[in-house]
Steps between C-alpha positions, in 0.01 A plus 500: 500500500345391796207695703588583826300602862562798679384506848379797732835418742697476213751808374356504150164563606335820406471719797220701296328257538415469873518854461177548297333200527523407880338226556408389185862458407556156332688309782733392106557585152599331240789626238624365164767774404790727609395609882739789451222650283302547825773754653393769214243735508224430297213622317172341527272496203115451476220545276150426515426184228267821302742755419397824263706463148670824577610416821605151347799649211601734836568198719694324185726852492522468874582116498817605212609790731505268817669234311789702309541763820574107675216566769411176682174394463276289683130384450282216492518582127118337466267746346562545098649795550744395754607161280560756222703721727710129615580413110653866449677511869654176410662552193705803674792419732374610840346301803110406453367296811144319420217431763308210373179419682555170491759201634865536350604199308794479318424258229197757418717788415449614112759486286534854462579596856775251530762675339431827750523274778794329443673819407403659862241723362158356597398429861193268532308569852176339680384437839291212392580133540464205317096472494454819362481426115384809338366842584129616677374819626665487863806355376562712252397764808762345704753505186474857437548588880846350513606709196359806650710442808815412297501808263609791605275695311222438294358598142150412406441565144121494570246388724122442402286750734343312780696140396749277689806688355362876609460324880793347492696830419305627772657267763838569380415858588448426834815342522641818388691319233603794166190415241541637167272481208478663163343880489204408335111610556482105457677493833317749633394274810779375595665846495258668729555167732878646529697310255747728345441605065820421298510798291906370389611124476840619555383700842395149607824321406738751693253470774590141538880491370621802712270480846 
């Protein structure tokens, strides 16, 4: 499987992505994966690296529920909460498309994720080229930014009051993008900020399936 370029002129190209990001759309991305994946809607997932341990088992129930209702999923997958949420999305049958803040390189891939990407299941995405070896603070930044502009809507199982994650949810906000988190006084924050409490997993799930 070879990694591929997609182009702002070419068809495959994410319009979202102009869309949101304007000018700081990547001119290319880079894909290892079935591009088909990108034509679904998709949910993207985020969590601050601290999470609360009852907020924690909640996003492992929402990660089964996502995965065995087929939603697609799509995330940079980086914080422990997120990798945790990868190994259980992976071992379902639906679409998962990772974010890595980092270079794609094929001969890098772990030897878990190859069987999901040879069986069309796992998209690999990044806007960073060859030079870019592993993640900082503004990449990273840059990462999450193209997964907020690819998802259709987003879930962010927490966000630590006052951190990167909480103003990050806050731009996607101002995009007007659907936020979702858990109803939780944990959340509290990002709730009165305007993202939407997830009183019923399944709510969510027809939300994206049926709209």
């Amino acid at each position: 499987m070879e990694i591929v370029s997609l182009e702002q002129t070419d068809a495959s190209y994410p319009g979202s992505l102009p869309t949101y990001l304007e000018k700081k759309a990547p001119r290319r991305i880079y894909a290892l994966g079935d591009l088909g994946i990108l034509r679904k809607a998709a949910l993207g997932l985020f969590c601050s690296v601290k999470c609360p341990g009852n907020l924690i088992l909640r996003t492992y129930d929402l990660a089964r529920e996502l995965r065995d209702a087929g939603v697609t999923v799509i995330s940079g997958f980086h914080s422990p909460m997120e990798k945790e949420c990868l190994a259980l999305l992976l071992r379902g049958k639906q679409p998962v498309i990772w974010c890595p803040a980092r270079r794609l390189a094929a001969t890098r891939i772990p030897k878990e994720y190859a069987k999901p990407l040879s069986d069309g299941r796992l998209l690999m995405l990044s806007p960073f080229e060859i030079n870019i070896k592993q993640a900082t603070v503004e990449i990273a930044g840059v990462r999450n930014d193209l997964v907020a502009a690819l998802a259709e809507r987003i879930f962010a199982a927490y966000a630590v009051p006052g951190g990167k994650t909480e103003t990050f949810c806050r731009r996607i906000l101002e995009w007007r993008k659907p936020l979702f988190t858990f109803d939780s006084p944990d959340n509290g924050a990002l709730i009165a900020m305007g993202a939407r409490p997830l009183y019923d997993i399944l709510f969510l799930i027809k939300v994206i399936n049926y709209e």
